[in-house]
C-alpha positions as CSV (number, residue, x, y, z in Angstrom):
1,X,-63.8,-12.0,16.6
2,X,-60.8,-14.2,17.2
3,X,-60.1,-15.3,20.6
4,X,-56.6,-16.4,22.0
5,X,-55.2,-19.0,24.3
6,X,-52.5,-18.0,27.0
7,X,-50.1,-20.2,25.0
8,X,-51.3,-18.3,21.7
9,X,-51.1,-15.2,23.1
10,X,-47.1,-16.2,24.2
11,X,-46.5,-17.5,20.6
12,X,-47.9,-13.9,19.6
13,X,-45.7,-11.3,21.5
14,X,-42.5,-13.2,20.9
15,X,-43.7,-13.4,17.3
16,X,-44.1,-9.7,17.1
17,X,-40.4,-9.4,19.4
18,X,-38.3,-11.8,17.3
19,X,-39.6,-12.0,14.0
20,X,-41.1,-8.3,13.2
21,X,-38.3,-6.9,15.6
22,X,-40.9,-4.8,17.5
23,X,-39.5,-4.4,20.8
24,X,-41.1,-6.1,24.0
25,X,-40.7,-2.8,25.7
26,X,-42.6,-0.6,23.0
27,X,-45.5,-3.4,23.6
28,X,-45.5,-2.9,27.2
29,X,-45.8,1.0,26.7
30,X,-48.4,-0.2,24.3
31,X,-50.1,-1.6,26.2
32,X,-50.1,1.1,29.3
33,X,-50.9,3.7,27.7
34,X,-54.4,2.3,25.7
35,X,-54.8,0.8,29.3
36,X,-54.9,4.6,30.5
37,X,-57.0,5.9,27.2
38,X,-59.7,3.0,27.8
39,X,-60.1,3.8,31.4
40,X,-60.3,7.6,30.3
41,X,-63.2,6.7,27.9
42,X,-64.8,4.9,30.3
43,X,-64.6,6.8,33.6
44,X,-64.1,10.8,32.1
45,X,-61.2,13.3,33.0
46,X,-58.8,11.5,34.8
47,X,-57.0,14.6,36.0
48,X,-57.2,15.3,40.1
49,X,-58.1,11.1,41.0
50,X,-56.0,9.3,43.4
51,X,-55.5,5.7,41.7
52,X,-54.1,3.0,43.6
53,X,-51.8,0.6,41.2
54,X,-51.6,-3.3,43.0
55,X,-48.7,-4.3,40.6
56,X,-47.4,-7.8,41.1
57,X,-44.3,-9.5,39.9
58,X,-44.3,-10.1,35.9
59,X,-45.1,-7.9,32.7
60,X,-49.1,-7.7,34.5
61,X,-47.2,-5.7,36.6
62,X,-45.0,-3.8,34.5
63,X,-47.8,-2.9,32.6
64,X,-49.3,-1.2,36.1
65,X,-45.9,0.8,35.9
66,X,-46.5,2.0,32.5
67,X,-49.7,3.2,33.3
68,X,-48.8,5.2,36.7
69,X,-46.5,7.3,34.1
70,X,-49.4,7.9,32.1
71,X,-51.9,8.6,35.1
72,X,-49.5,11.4,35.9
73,X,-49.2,12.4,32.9
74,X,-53.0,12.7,32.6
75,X,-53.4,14.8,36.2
76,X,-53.8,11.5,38.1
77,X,-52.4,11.0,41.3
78,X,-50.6,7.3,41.0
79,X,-49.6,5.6,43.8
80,X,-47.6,2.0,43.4
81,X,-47.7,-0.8,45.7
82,X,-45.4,-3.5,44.6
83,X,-46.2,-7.1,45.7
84,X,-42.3,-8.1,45.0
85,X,-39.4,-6.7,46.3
86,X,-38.2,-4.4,43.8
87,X,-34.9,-6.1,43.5
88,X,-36.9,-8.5,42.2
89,X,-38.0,-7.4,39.0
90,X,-36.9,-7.9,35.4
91,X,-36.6,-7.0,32.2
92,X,-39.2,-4.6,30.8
93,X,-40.7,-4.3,34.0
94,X,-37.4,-3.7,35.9
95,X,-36.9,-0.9,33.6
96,X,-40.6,0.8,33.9
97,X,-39.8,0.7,37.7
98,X,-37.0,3.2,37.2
99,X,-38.9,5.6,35.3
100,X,-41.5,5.3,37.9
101,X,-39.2,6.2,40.3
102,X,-37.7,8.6,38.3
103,X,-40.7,10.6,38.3
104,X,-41.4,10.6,42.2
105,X,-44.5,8.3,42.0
106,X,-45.2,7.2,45.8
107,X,-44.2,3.9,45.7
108,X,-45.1,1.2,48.8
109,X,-43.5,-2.4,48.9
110,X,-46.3,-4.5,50.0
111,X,-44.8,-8.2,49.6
112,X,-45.4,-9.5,52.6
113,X,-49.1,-10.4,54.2
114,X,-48.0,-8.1,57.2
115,X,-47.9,-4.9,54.5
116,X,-51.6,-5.8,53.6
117,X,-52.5,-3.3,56.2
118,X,-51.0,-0.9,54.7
119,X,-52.3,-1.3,51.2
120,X,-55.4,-2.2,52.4
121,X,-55.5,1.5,53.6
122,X,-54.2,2.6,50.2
123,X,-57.1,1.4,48.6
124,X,-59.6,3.0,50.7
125,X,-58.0,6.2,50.1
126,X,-57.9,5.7,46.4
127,X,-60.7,6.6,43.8
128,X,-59.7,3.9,41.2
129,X,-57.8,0.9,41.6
130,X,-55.6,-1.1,38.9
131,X,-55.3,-4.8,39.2
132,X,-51.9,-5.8,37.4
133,X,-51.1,-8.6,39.9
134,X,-51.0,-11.4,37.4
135,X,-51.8,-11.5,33.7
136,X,-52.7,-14.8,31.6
137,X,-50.0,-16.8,32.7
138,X,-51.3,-17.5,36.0
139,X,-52.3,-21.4,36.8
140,X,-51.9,-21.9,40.0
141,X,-54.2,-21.0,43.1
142,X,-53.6,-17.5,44.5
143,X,-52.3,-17.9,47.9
144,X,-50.6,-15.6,50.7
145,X,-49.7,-12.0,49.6
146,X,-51.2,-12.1,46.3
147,X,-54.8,-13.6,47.9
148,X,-54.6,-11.0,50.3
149,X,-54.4,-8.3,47.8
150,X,-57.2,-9.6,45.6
151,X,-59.2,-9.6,48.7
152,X,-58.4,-6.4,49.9
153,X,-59.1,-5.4,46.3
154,X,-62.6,-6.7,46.1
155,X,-63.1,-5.7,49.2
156,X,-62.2,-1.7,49.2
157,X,-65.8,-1.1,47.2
158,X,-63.9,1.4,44.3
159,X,-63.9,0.9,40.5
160,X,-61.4,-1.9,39.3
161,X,-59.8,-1.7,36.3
162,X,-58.0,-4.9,35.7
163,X,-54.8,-5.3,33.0
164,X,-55.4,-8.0,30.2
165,X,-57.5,-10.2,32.7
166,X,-58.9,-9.9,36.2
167,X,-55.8,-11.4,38.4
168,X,-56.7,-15.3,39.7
169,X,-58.8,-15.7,36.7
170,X,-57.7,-18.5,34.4
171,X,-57.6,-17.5,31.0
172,X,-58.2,-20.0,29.1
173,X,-61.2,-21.0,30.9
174,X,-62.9,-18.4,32.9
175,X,-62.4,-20.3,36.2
176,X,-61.3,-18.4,39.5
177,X,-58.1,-20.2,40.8
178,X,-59.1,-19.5,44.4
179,X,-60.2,-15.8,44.3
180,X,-60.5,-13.4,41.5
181,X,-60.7,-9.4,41.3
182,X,-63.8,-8.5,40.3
183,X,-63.3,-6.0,37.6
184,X,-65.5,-3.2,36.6
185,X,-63.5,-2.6,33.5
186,X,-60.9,-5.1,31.8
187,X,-58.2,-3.9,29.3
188,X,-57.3,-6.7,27.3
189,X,-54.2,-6.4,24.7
190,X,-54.0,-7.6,21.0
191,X,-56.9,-9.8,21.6
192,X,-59.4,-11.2,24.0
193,X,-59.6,-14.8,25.6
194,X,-62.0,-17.2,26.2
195,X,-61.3,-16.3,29.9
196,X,-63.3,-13.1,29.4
197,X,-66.3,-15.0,28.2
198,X,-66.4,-18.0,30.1
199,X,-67.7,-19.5,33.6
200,X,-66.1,-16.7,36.3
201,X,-65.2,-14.7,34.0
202,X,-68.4,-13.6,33.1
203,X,-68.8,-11.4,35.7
204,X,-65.2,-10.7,36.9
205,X,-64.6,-9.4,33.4
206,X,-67.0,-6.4,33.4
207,X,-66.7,-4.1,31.1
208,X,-64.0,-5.8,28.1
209,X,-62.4,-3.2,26.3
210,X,-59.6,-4.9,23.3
211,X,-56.5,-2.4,23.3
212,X,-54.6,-2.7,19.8
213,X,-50.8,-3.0,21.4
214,X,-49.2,-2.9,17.7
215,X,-49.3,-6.6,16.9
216,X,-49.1,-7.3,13.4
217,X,-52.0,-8.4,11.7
218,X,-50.2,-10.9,9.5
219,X,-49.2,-12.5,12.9
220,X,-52.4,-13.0,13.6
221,X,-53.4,-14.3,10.6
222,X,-50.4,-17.0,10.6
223,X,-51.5,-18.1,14.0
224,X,-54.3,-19.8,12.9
225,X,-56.3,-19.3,15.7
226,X,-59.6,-21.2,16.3
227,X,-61.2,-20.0,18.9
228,X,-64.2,-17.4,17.6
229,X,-66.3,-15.3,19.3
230,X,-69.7,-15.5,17.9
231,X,-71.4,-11.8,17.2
232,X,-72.6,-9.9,14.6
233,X,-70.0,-9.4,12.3
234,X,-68.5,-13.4,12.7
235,X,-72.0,-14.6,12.2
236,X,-73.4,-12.5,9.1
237,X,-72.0,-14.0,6.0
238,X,-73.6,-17.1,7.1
239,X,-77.1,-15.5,6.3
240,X,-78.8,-17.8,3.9
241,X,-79.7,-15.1,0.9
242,X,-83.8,-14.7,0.2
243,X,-84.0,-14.6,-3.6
244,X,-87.0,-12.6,-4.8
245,X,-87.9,-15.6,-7.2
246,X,-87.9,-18.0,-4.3
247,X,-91.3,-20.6,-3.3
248,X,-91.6,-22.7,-0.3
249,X,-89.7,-25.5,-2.0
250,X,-86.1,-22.9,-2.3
251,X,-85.9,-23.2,1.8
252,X,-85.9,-27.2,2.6
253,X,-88.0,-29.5,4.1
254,X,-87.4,-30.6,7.7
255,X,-88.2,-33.9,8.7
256,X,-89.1,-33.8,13.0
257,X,-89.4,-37.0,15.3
258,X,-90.5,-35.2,18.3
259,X,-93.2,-35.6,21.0
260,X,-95.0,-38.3,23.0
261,X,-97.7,-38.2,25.7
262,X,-97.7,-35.3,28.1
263,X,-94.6,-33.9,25.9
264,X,-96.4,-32.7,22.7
265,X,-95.4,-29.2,23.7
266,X,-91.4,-30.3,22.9
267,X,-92.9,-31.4,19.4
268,X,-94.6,-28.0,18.4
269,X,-91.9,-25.2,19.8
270,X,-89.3,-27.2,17.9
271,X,-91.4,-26.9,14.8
272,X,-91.9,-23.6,15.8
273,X,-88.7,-22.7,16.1
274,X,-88.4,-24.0,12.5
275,X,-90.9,-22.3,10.6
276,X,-90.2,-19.0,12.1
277,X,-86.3,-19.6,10.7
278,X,-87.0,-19.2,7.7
279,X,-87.8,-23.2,6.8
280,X,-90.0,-23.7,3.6
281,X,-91.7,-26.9,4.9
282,X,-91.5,-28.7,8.3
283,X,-93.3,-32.0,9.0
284,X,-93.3,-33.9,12.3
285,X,-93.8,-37.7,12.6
286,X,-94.8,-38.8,15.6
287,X,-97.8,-41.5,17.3
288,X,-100.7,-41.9,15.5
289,X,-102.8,-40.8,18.9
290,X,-101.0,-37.2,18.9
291,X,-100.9,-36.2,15.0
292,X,-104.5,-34.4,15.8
293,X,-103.1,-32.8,18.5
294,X,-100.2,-31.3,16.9
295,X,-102.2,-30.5,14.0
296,X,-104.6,-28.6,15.7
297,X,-102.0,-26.5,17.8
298,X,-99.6,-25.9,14.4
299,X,-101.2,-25.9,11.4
300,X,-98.1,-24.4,9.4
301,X,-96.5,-27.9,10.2
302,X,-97.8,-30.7,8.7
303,X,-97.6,-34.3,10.4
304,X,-96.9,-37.8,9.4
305,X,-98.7,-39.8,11.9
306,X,-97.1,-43.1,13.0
307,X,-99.8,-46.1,12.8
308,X,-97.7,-48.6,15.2
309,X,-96.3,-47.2,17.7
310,X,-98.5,-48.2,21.2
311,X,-98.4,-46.3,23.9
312,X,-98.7,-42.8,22.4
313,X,-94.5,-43.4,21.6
314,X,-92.7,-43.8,18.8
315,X,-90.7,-47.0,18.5
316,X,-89.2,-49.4,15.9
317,X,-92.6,-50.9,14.8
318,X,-92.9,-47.2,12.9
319,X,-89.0,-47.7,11.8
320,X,-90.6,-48.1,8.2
321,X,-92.9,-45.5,7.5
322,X,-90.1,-42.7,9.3
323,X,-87.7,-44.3,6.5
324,X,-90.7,-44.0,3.7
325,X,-90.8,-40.4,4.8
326,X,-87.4,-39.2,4.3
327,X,-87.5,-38.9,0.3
328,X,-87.9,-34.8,-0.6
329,X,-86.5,-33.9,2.9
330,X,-83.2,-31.8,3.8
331,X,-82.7,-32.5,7.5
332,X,-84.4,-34.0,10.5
333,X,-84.3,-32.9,14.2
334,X,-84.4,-36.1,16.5
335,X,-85.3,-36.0,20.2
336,X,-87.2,-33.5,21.7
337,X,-90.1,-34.6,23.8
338,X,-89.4,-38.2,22.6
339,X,-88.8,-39.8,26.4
340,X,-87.0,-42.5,27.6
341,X,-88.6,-45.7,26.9
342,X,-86.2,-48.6,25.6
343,X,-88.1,-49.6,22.6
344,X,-88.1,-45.6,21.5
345,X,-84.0,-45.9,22.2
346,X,-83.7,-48.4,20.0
347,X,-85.9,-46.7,17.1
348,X,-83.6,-43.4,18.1
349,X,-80.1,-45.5,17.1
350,X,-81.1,-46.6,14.1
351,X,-82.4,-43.8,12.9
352,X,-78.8,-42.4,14.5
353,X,-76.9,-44.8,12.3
354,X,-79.3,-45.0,9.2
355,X,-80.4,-41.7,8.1
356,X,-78.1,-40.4,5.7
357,X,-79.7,-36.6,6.3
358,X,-78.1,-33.9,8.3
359,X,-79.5,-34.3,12.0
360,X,-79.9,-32.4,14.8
361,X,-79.9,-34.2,17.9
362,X,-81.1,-33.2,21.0
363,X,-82.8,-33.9,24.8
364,X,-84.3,-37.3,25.0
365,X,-82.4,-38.3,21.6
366,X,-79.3,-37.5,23.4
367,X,-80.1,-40.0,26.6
368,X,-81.5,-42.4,24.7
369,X,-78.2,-42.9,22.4
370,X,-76.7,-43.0,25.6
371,X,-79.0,-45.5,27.1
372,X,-78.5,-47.9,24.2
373,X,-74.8,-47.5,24.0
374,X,-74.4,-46.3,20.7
375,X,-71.4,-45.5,19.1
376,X,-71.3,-42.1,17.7
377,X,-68.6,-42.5,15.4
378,X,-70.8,-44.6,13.5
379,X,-73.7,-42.5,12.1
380,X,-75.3,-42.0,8.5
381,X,-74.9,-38.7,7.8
382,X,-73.4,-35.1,9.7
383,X,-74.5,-35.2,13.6
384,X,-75.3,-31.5,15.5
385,X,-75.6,-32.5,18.8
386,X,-77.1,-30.5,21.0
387,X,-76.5,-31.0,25.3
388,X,-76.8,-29.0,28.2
389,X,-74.1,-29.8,30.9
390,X,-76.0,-32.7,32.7
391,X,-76.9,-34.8,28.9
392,X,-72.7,-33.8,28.3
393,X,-71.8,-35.8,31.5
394,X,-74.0,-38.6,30.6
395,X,-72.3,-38.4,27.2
396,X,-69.2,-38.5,28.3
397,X,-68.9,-40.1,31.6
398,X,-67.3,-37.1,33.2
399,X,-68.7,-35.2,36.1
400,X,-70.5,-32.3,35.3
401,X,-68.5,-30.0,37.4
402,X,-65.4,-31.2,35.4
403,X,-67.2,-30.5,32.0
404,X,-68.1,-27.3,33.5
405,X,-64.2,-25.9,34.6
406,X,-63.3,-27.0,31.0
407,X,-66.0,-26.3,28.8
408,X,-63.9,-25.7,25.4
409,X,-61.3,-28.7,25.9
410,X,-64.7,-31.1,26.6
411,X,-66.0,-29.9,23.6
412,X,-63.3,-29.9,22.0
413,X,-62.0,-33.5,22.8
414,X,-65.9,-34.7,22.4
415,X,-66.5,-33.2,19.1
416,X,-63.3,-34.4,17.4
417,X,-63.7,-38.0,18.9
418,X,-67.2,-38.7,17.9
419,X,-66.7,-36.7,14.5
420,X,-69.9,-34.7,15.4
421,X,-70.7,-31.3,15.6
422,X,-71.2,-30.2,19.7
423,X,-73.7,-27.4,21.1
424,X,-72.7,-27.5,24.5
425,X,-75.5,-25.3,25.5
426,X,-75.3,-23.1,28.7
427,X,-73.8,-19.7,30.0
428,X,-71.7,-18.6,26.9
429,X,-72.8,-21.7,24.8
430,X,-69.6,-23.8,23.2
431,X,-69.9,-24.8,19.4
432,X,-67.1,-27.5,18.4
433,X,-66.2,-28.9,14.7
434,X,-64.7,-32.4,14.2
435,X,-61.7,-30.5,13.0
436,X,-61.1,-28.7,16.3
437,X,-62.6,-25.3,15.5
438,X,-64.5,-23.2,19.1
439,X,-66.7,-20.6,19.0
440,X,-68.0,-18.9,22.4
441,X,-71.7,-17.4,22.3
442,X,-71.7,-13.7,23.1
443,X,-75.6,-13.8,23.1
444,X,-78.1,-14.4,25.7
445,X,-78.9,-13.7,28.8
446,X,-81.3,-15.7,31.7
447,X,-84.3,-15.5,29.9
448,X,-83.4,-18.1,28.1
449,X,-84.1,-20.2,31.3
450,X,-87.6,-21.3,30.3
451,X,-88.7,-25.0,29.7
452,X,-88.8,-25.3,25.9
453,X,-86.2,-23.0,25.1
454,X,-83.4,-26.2,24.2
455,X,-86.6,-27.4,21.8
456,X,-86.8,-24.0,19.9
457,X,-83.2,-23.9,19.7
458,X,-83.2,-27.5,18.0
459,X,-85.8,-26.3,15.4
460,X,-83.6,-23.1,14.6
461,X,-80.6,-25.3,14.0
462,X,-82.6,-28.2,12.0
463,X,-84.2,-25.4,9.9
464,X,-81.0,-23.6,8.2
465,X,-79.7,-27.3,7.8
466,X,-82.5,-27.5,6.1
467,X,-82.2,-24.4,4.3
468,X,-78.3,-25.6,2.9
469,X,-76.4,-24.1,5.7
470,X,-73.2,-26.3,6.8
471,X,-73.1,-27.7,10.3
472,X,-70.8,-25.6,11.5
473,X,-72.6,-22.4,10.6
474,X,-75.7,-24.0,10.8
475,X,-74.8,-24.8,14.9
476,X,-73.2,-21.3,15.3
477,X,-75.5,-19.1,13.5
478,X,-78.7,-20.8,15.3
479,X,-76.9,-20.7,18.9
480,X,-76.2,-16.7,18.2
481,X,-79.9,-15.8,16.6
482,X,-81.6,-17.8,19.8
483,X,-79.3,-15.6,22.2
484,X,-80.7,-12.9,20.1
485,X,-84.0,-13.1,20.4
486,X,-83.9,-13.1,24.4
487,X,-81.5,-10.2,24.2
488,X,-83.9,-8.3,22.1
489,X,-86.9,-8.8,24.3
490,X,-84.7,-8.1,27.5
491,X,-83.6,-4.8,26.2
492,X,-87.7,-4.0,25.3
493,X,-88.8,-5.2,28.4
494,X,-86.1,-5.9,31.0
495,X,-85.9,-9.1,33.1
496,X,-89.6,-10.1,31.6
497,X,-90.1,-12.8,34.2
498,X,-92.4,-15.5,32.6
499,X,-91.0,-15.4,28.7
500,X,-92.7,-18.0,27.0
501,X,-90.4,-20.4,24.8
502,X,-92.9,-20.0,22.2
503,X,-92.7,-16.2,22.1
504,X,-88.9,-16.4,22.0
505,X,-89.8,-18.3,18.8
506,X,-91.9,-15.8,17.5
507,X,-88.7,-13.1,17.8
508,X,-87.1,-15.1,15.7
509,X,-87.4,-12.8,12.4
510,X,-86.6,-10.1,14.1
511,X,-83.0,-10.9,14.3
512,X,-82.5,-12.2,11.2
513,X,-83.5,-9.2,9.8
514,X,-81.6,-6.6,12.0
515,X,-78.7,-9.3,11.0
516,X,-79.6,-8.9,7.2
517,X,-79.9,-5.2,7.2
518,X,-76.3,-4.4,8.3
């Protein structure tokens, strides 16, 4: 599913206005009335509530005009209170506002904070409330009147209904510019926004429903957007097909450099991870003292034991037998479990800049490129990088609070400067392209908060490289199957408290098949 910026969203409507000569004020009507059907699919027979409408000063708010006609229209007892002096208002909204009052809805001008009282009392004696204060052109704080009213929204414990996105929430980024309502259903129009998905958002959002307003599909289609939402449909073409005739040889060979002492465990769930997605062969290199121990715990996975490297860690004295290796392999995953030491950094950047494989990097790879100061740009072969917020600030020098209110234009900016491929793992996980192509996770959920889960997910990713998939699908597909897996255990056994990283592994198939059968 395509996602739009506030700017894209702009370029849209007057698209649809000026060049397909739809008028502004049949998308507004549009818009309330799918606003109205949504909210009767969700909540039931409308007929006999008392809904409070908060309508600010814009098209948000002649939108909340639009659907007080339609709430009366429905049974609904609408009642208006207007954060602007009515005098005030313009264009489609200005004209909404005479019908309203053409039709007797009770209407209260609350645009001062010493009318909060009133509409504060309003929304106590309502049974649903709108939010159509501000839209997605909002970028600026909330402050005086308008705060007030989110709070006393928030605050009035009734069902919110918020029109195209919860007002104070940025849109493009999910972050609460001061307050936010907190929405129990949204009613987006033409198409939803990364807003909905992202940081804040996530919960102010609640319930998305996407209203079709009447904008032209080969609008959308010229817009170019690339911004995608990662579910089922985005994600299932990029299945890698099983052919009946196929041997272990048909689905790759991964090549892992994974593990030292006390962090074996990294090693094995990101070969793991592999195996169970769908990889023919998966073979992990690693100090000669650990092979048997890897061995042992994963016989599926065979190992390529590393006779120089002291200390139970891999370093550059092994340098040759990793390269004597890579002949017959498809991809390599670099990093997990490998630690910190500087003579394993310096093994970790040339293999970085050498290997002319597709590679997944991730965890101690990722510090240790940054420890030795590599230069990304310069690599062998096409980079998936995998961080979590904290390796992303070390990787860029940014703060992680910053990466986090801007999660798409870090990625973005990132990705196309290093010409890599970015995982910027997380709530709602960000995938980035060299070429400037998003795609937000809709997958997930907290049980993916285990130790090892970053390790399995580096394995899934290294495997359908392995398998022929292109980065790009390879990173998206593998971020959407690993949300998958802890979404299908939480729906079997709720919050399961204690999910192993290696049994979110083993759920693996699971997906892929209820992917393939669809």
């Amino acid at each position: 599913m395509k996602l739009a910026l506030a700017e894209e969203m702009r370029d849209l409507d007057q698209a649809a206005i000026k060049k397909c000569r739809i008028p502004s004020l049949l998308l507004m009507e549009n818009a309330g009335r799918g606003a109205v059907d949504v909210m009767s699919a969700h909540f039931g027979d409308l007929a006999g509530l008392v809904v409070a409408i908060v309508a600010g000063p814009g098209n948000n708010g002649g939108d909340g005009l639009v659907i007080a006609r339609h709430l009366l229209q429905r049974g609904a007892t609408p009642q208006v209170f207007l954060l602007i002096d009515p005098k005030k208002l313009k264009g489609d909204a200005a004209t909404n506002l005479a019908m309203v009052r053409g039709l007797d809805i009770p209407l209260f001008v609350t645009d001062t904070p010493e009318k909060i009282s009133s509409l504060r009392a309003g929304l106590v004696g309502s049974e649903l409330i709108v939010d159509a204060i501000f839209g997605t052109g909002l970028t600026r704080v909330l402050s005086g009147h308008y705060a007030e009213a989110v709070t006393a929204i928030n605050g009035a414990a009734r069902p919110v209904i918020s029109v195209d996105i919860p007002s104070g929430l940025a849109s493009d980024t999910g972050i609460s510019l001061g307050d936010c309502a907190k929405a129990t259903l949204t009613a987006t129009f033409g198409l939803p926004m990364p807003g909905h998905f992202l940081g804040d958002g996530l919960e102010a959002t609640g319930v998305l429903q996407v209203v079709d307003i009447g904008l032209p599909s080969k609008s959308i289609n010229a817009a170019r957007l690339q911004i995608e939402l990662l579910d089922d449909q985005t994600v299932r073409p990029w299945l890698v097909p099983r052919p009946v005739t196929a041997h272990k040889g048909t689905f790759g060979h991964l090549l892992v450099l994974a593990g030292s002492r006390g962090k074996t465990g990294a090693a094995l769930l990101c070969c793991r991870g592999a195996l169970r997605a769908g990889a023919g062969l998966v073979s992990v290199a690693a100090p000669l003292a650990l092979s048997d121990i890897l061995a042992t715990a994963l016989p599926e996975a065979m190992t390529i034991a590393l006779p120089n490297s002291p200390a139970d860690q891999a370093t550059m004295a092994d340098l040759p037998a990793i390269l004597a290796s890579l002949p017959g392999k498809d991809a390599m995953v670099l990093g997990p479990g490998l630690g910190r030491d500087e003579a394993t950094g310096r093994l970790v950047a040339e293999l970085y800049r050498r290997v002319e494989l597709p590679m997944v990097v991730d965890a101690d790879g990722l510090n240790l490129l940054v420890d030795q100061g590599c230069d990304l740009q310069n690599k062998g072969g096409p980079r998936i990088l995998t961080p979590h917020p904290g390796e992303m600030a070390r990787l860029t020098g940014l703060p992680t609070a910053q990466i986090q209110a801007d999660r798409l234009g870090c990625a973005r900016t990132f990705a196309a400067a290093n010409q890599v491929w970015l995982v910027l793992k997380g709530t709602a996980t960000v995938i980035a392209s060299p070429e400037g192509q998003l795609a937000i996770n809709s997958s997930g959920n907290p049980l993916l908060a285990a130790g090892g889960s970053g390790d399995v997910l580096a394995g899934l990713i290294g495997s359908l490289l392995a398998q022929g998939t292109m980065p790009w699908q390879a990173a998206a597909l593998g971020v959407y199957v690993h949300g998958g897996a802890a979404d299908l255990v939480h729906r079997e056994k709720g919050w399961a408290l204690g999910l192993l990283a290696s049994e979110l592994a083993d759920r693996l198939p699971e997906v892929f098949n209820a992917l393939s059968l669809h």
